[in-house]
VOGU-3710 file (C-alpha; in Angstrom, 3 decimals, decimal comma):
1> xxxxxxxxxx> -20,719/-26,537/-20,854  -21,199/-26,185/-24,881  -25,440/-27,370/-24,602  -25,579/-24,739/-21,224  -24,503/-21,810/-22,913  -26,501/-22,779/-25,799  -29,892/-22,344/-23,813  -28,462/-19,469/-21,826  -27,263/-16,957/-25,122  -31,024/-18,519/-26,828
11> xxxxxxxxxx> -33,131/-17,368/-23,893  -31,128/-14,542/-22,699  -32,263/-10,779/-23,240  -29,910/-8,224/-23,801  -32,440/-5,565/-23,021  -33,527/-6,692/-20,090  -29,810/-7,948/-19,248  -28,802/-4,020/-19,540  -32,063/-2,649/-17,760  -30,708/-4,628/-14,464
21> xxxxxxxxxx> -27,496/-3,153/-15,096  -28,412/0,237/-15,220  -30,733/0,370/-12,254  -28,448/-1,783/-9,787  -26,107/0,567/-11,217  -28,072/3,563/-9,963  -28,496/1,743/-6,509  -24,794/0,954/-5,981  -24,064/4,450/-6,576  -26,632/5,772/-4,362
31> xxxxxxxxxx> -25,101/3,611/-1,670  -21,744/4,211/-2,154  -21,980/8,103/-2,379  -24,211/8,172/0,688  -20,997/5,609/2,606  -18,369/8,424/0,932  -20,253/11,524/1,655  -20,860/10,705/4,922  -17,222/9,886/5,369  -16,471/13,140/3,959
41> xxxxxxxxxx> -18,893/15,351/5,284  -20,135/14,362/8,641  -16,532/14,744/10,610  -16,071/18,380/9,156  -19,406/19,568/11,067  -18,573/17,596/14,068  -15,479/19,803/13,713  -13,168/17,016/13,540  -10,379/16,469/10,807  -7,988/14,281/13,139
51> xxxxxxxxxx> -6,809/10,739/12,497  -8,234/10,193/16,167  -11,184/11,472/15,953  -11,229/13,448/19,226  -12,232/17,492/19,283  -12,533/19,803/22,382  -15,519/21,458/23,168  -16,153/24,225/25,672  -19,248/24,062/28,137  -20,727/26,573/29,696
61> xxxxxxxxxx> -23,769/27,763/31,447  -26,559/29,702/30,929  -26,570/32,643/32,167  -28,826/33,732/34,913  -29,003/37,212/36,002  -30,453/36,494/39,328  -28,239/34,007/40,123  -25,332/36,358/38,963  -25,737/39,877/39,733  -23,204/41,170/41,828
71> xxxxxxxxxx> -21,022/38,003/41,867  -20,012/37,316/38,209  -19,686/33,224/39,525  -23,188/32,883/39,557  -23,070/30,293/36,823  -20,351/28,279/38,114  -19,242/24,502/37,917  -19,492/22,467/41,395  -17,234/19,036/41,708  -20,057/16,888/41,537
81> xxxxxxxxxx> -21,303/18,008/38,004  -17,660/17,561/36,736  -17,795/14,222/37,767  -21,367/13,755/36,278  -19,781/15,175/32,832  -16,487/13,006/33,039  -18,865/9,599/33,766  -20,838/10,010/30,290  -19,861/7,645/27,473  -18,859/10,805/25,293
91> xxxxxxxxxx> -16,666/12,338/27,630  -13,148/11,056/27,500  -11,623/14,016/29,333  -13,166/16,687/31,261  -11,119/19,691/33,324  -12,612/23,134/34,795  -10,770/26,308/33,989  -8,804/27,764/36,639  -9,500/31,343/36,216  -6,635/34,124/38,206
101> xxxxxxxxxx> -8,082/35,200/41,492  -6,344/38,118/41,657  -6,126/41,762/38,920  -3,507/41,883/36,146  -2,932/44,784/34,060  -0,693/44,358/31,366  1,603/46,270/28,921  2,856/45,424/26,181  5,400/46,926/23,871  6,781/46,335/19,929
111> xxxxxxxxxx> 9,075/48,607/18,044  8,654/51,355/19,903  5,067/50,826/20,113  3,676/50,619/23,068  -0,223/49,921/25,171  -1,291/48,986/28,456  -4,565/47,072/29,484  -6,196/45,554/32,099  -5,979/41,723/31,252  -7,751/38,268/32,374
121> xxxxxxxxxx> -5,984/35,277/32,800  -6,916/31,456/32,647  -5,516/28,439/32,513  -6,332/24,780/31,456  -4,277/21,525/32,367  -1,312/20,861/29,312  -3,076/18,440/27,953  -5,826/20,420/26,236  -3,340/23,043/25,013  -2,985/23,075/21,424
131> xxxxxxxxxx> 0,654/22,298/20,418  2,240/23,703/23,567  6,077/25,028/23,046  8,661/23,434/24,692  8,747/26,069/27,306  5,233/25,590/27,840  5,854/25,261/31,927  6,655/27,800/35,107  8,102/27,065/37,731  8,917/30,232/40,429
141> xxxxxxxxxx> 11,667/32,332/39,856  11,602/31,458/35,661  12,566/34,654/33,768  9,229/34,841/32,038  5,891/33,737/31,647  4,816/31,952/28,436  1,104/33,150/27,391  -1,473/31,805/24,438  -3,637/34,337/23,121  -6,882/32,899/20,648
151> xxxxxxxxxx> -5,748/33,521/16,804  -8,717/35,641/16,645  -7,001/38,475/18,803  -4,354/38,592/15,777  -7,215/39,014/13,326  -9,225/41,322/14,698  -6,290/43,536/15,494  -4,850/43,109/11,815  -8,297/43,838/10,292  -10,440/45,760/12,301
161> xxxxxxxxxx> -8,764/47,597/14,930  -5,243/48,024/13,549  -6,603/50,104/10,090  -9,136/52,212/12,277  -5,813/53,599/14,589  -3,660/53,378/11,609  -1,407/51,063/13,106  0,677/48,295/11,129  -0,298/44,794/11,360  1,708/42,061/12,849
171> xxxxxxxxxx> 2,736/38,794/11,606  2,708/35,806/14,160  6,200/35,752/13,958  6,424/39,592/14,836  3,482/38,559/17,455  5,690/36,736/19,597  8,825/39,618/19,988  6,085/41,280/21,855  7,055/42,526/25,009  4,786/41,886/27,567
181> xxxxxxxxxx> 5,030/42,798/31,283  2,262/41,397/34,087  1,740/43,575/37,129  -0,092/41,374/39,265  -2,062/42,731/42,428  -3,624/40,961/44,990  -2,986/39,806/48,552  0,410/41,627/47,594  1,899/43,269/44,375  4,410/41,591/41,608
191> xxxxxxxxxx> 5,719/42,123/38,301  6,012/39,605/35,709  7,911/39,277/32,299  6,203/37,149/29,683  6,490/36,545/26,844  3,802/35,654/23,736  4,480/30,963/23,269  1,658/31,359/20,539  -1,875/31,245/19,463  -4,554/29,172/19,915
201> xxxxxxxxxx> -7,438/27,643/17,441  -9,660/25,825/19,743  -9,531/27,691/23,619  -11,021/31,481/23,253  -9,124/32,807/26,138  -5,444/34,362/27,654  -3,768/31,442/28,512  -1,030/30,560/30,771  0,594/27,639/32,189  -1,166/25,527/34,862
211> xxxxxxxxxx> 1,564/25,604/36,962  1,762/29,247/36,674  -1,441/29,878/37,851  -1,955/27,365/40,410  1,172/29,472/42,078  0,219/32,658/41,257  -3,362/32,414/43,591  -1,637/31,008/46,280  0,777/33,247/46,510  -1,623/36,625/45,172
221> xxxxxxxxxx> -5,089/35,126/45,481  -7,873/35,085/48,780  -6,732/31,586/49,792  -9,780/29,949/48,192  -9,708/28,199/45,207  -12,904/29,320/42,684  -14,949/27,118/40,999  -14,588/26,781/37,119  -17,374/28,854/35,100  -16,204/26,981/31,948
231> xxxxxxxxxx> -15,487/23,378/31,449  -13,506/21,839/28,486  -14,330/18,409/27,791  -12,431/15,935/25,171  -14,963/14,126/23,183  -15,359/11,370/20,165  -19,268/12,080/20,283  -19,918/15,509/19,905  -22,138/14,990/17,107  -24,311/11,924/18,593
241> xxxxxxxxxx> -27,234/12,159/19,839  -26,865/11,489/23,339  -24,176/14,635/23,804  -26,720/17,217/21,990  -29,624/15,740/24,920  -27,560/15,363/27,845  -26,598/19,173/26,825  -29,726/20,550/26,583  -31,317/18,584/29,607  -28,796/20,377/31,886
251> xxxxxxxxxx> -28,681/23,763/30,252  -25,383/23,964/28,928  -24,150/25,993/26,298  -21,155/24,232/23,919  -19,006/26,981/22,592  -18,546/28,124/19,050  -21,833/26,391/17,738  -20,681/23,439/17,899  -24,441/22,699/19,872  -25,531/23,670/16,296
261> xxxxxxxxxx> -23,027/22,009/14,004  -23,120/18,758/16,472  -26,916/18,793/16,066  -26,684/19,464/12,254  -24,282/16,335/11,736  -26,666/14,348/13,521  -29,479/15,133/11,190  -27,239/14,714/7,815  -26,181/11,245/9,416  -29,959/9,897/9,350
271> xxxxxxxxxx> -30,619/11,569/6,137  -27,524/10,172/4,632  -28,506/6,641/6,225  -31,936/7,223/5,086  -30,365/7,738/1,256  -28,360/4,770/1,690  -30,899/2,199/2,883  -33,054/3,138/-0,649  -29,677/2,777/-2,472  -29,753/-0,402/-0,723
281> xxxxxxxxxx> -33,942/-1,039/-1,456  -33,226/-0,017/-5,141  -29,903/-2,529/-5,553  -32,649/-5,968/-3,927  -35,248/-4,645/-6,113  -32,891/-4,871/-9,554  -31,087/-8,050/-7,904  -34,515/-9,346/-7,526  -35,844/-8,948/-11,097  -33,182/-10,309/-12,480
291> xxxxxxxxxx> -32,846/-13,618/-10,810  -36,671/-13,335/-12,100  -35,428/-13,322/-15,205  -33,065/-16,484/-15,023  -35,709/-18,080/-13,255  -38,128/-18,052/-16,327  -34,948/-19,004/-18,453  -34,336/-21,734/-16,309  -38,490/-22,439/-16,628  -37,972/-22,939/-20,376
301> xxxxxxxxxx> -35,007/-25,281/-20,799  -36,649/-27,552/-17,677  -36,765/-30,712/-20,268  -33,052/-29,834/-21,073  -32,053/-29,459/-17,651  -33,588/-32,768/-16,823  -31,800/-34,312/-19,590  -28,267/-33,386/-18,781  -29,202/-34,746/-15,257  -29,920/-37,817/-16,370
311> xxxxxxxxxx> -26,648/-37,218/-18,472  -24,687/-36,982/-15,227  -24,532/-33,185/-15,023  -24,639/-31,513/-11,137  -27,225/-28,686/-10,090  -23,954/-26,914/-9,683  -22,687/-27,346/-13,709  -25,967/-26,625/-14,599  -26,225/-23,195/-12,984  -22,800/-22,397/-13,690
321> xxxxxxxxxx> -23,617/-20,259/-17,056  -25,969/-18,135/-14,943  -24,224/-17,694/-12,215  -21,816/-16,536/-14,468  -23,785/-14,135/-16,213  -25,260/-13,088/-12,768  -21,924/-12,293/-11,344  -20,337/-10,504/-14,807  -23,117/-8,267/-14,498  -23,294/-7,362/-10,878
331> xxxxxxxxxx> -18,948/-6,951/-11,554  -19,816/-4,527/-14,068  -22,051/-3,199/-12,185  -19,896/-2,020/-9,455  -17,057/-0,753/-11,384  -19,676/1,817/-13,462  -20,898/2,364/-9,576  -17,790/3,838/-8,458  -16,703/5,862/-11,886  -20,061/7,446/-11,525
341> xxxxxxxxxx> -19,274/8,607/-7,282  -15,429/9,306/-8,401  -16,882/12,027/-10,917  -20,058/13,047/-8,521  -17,530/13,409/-5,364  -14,987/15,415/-7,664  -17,804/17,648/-8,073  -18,422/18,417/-4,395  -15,120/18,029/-3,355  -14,077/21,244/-4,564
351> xxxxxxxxxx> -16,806/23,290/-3,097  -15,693/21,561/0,603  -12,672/22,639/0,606  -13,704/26,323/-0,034  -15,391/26,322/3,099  -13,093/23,956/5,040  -9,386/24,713/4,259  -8,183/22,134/6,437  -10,032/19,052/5,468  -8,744/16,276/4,557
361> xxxxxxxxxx> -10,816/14,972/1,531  -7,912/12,239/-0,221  -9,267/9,146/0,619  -11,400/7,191/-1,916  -9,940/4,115/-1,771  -11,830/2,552/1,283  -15,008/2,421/-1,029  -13,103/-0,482/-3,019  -13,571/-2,570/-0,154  -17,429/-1,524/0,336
371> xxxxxxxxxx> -18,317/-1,864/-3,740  -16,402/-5,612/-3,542  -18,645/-6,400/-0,365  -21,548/-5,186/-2,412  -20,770/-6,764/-5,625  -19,844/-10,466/-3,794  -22,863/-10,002/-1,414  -24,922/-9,392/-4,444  -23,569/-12,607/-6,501  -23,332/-15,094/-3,525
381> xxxxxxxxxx> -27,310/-14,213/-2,765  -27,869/-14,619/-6,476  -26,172/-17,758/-7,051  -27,779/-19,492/-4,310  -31,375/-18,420/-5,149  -30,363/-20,172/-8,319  -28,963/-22,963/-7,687  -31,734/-23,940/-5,012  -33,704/-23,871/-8,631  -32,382/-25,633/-10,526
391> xxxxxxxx> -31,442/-28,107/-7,947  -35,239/-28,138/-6,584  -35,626/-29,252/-10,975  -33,310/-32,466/-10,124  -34,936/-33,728/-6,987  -38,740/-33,794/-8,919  -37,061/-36,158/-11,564  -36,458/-38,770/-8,467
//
């Protein structure tokens, strides 16, 4: 090895050694903060911070004031577009929302403080619910009713209409000693006792149990069973592509903006893969030019190399030294690659979690794996491109 690294240190410059460095250095990074900031930021728009990936999205309908005037179900849900929904690749679950066919008025009651109001009711099967309680069931002649109100109620009662009547806010936990009663009229009258099970991030509406309400228009409704005006579908793919067109091709409306933020995501995903791929373009140029480089090394020890052939030496001893070189570099390389994203993501992983609280921006240590590929995939192409040299210098000396 003693005569190899001889002609390798002789012929070797450290200038132009360093000037690969520092430009596959400025690809890796490119690459690898494009993989990590797509990891990071991507989910958080499709509204999704789960291990699983899944988020619930409500659909609606445009509305149509021919279609509804003097109706208010003029933008309803038929059994065959449900099933249309529930056969697309995105949808994983789909379920209408059975809506009360009958009048509630409520009151409701807390420390002496009392209101009354009329009230809506829906309800959506269990599975959708977020967190149900334990109690989160009816069956007929249960002491009371459990109901989910949207978190937003709470808020805007706390902060807008609460100071405006000079009323105290209310805690969740003082939320659910409310006491509620539900006189029910339809087909015939009823009262109800319910009771507040808790609040709801993701479904904008007074829920109740399935169960109860699947009784409760039997035994108070017309007989007939409406059709849903909202849908809420389970999806992995509310950000692709395909959900934002099938959506807009049959005029439906995805609650809380998520038609916007879906659409959004989509975009950043192609300009993030964009970014990447000239991460990528920059890393084969700077690979490239420096196998260049060991080429015309290799072009001016071609006597030498012929004479340690003849010496008994392999094409594989003889590009050892700059496949060593080749690989030291493109280790260093990656290392600087992901000191430089660790510092560039600490700087924007601050400002994400000011606007989403309950992201989950830990993980950094799947980009080990993708830097290794990089770095290995970067030597192994190198080292071949090589060794075909030097070997191609051994087969014109037969």
């Amino acid at each position: 090895m003693g005569p190899l690294w001889k002609m390798v240190r002789k012929h070797l410059s450290v200038g132009q050694l360093l000037g690969f460095m520092l430009a596959n250095a400025a690809g890796v990074s490119i690459f690898l903060l494009s993989v990590r900031f797509h990891a990071d930021v991507v989910p958080l728009l499709k509204g999704n911070t789960s291990v699983t990936g899944e988020e619930h999205v409500i659909i609606t309908k445009n509305v149509n004031p021919l279609k509804s005037l003097g109706t208010g179900r003029g933008n309803t849900f038929s059994q065959e577009e449900i099933e249309n929904i529930a056969a697309q690749d995105f949808a994983d679950a789909v379920a209408g929302f059975r809506s009360a066919d009958f009048s509630v008025y409520a009151e409701l009651s807390i420390s002496g403080i009392g209101m009354s109001t009329d009230m809506f009711l829906e309800s959506v099967p269990d599975e959708f619910v977020d967190n149900p309680e334990a109690d989160w069931n009816y069956v007929p002649g249960d002491a009371s009713v459990p109901v989910v109100l949207p978190r937003n109620y709470l808020d805007l009662y706390n902060f807008a209409f609460a100071p405006a009547q000079n009323l105290p806010q209310i805690s969740e936990e003082l939320a659910k000693a409310v006491e509620i009663v539900l006189h029910v009229r339809g087909s015939r009258s009823e009262t109800f006792r319910a009771h507040l099970s808790g609040f709801s991030n993701r479904i904008n509406t007074i829920l109740v149990p399935d169960s109860f309400l699947e009784y409760a228009n039997r035994a108070f409704g017309s007989g007939h069973e409406p059709e849903p005006l909202r849908l809420i579908l389970k999806t992995h793919s509310a950000g692709d592509a395909a959900f934002a067109e099938f959506m807009e091709k049959h005029n439906y409306r995805v609650s809380d903006g998520r038609d916007s933020t879906s659409r959004a995501a989509v975009f950043l995903g192609a300009a993030v893969g964009m970014v990447a791929a000239v991460g990528l373009l920059i890393c084969f140029i700077s690979m490239f030019l420096l196998v260049l480089g060991t080429y015309l090394v290799v072009e001016k020890n071609v006597y030498m190399h012929s004479v340690l052939f003849r010496l008994g030496y392999s094409p594989w001893q003889s590009a050892a030294p700059y496949v060593a070189v080749v690989s030291a570099a493109n280790l260093a390389v990656a290392v600087l690659a992901l000191i430089v994203v660790y510092l560039v993501r600490n700087f924007y992983v601050d400002r994400l979690g000011a606007f989403f609280a309950d992201a989950d921006l830990s993980g950094f240590a799947g980009l080990y794996s993708v830097a290794a590929i990089v770095c290995v995939g970067a030597s192994a192409l190198s080292s071949v491109l090589i060794y075909r040299r030097i070997a191609g210098i051994e087969r014109s000396l037969a």
